[in-house]
N, C-alpha and C positions, 0 to 999 in steps of 0.2 A: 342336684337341683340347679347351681350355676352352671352347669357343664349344659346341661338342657334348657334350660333359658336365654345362653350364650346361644346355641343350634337356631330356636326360633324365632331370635331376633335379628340375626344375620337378614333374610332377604329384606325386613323392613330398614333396617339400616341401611341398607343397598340401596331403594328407593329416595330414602331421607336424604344421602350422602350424594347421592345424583352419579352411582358408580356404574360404571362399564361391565365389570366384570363383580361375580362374588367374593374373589378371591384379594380383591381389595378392601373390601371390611374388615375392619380389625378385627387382632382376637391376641388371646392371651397367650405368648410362648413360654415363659416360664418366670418363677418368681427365686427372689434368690434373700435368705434371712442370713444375718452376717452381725458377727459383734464383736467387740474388743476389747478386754479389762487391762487394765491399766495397773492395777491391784496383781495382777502375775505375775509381775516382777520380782516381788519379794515373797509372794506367797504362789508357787506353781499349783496348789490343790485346788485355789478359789476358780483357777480354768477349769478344770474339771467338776466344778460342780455347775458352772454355767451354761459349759457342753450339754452337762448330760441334761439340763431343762430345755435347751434348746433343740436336743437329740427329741423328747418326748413330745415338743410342740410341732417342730416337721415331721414328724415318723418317721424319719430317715437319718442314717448316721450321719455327723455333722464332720468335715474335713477342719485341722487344724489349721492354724493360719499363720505363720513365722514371721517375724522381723527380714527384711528384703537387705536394710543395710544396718550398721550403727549409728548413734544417735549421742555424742554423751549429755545434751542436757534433757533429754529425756531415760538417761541409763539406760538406753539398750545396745546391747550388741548382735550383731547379725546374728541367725539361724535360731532365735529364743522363742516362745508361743508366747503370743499376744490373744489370740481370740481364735474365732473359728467362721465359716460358712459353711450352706447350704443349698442347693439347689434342686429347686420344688420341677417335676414335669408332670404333664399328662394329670394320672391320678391322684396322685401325691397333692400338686397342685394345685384342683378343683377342692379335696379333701380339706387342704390348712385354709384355703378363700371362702371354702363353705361357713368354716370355722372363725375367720377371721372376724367377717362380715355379720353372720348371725348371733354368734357367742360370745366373744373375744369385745369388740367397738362398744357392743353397749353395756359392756362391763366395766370400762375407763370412767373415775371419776371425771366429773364437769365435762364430759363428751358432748361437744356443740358442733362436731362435723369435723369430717375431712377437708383440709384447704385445700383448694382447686387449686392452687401455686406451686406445691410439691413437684410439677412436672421437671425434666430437662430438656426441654426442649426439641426431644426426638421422641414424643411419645409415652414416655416410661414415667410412673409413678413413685415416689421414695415416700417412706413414712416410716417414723421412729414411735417404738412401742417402749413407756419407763420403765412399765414392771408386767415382767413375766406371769405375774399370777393370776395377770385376767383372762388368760387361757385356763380350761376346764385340764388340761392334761398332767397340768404342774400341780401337785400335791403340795397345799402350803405349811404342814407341817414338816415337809421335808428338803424345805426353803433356807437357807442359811443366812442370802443378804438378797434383797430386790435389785436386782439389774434389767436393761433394758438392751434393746434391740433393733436392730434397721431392718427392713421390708421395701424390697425391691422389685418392681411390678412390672417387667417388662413384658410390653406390646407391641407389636406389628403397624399401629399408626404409625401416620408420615407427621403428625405435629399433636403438640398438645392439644388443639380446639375440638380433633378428632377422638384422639383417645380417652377425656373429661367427658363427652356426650357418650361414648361407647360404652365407660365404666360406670356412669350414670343409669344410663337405661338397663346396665348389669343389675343396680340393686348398691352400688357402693353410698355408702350415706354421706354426702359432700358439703355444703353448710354453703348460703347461700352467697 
C-alpha cells in the first residue's frame, strides 16, 4: 500500500519540487533496525532473545554486531556481541513501513507524533522504538525484558526540508 502510494505521488512531487527530471524525487533506499544491550556482557543469552524479536519484526535474519575495540570502563573487549542489525530493501522494506506506520506508531503509549528534528542532515530519518511489543509480531508472553530499538530511514533527498515533505505526503505521522 506505501510502495503504491510512494509510485503515485512521485510525478506530483515532481511538479511541487519544481524538478527537472523524475529521477530526482525522492524515494526510500532502505531502512536499516539496529540495537545494542549493554546487559550482554554479563549475560550473552539476553542477546539472543533480543535478536530473535528483532529477527521477527524485520522478517529477516538479524547480523551480529561485535565490539570493534576494547573499552575498560565500559568492560569490553574487542570481538564480544554487543547487539545486532538489519537491513530492510525492496519488499522487506515496504512490509516493516507498512507495519511501522499503520500498526506499530499508534500503538506507542502518549504517541503525539514523530519529530520533524530526527533528520541528519542528508536526508535520512532516525527514530528510536522503547519497547518492542508494539509490534503485532512479538508474542508478549514470550517477552523476557522490554527493550528498544533504532530505525534508520534512509532516503535519496538531497536535505531534510525535501525528505520531511516526502515522508509526510507518504502517510508518516509527524506532529506539528
Amino acid at each position: 500500500m506505501l510502495q503504491e502510494k510512494c509510485k503515485k505521488l512521485r510525478p506530483a512531487l515532481k511538479k511541487e519540487l519544481k524538478l527537472n527530471n523524475i529521477m530526482q524525487v525522492p524515494a526510500i533506499e532502505k531502512v536499516v533496525l539496529s540495537t545494542c544491550i549493554g546487559e550482554a556482557l554479563k549475560n550473552p543469552k539476553i542477546l539472543d532473545h533480543a535478536l530473535k524479536d528483532l529477527t521477527h519484526i524485520a522478517g529477516q535474519k538479524v547480523a551480529l554486531r561485535r565490539a570493534r575495540k576494547a573499552v575498560a570502563q565500559f568492560k569490553t573487549r574487542k570481538g564480544i556481541a554487543l547487539g545486532g542489525f538489519v537491513t530492510l530493501r525492496r519488499q522487506y522494506m515496504w512490509s516493516f513501513l507498512e507495519r511501522l506506520v499503520h500498526f506499530a506508531l499508534p500503538r506507542v503509549r502518549d504517541f503525539k507524533g514523530l519529530s520533524p528534528k530526527s533528520f541528519d542532515g542528508h536526508g535520512n530519518y532516525n527514530l528510536g522504538i522503547k519497547e518492542q511489543i508494539v509490534f503485532p509480531e512479538v508474542n508478549y508472553d514470550k517477552v523476557d525484558a522490554i527493550r528498544g530499538f533504532n530505525i534508520n530511514i534512509h532516503t535519496t533527498a538531497e536535505d531534510d526540508k525535501t525528505a520531511l515533505l516526502f515522508l509526510k505526503k507518504l502517510g508518516f505521522p509527524f506532529r506539528k
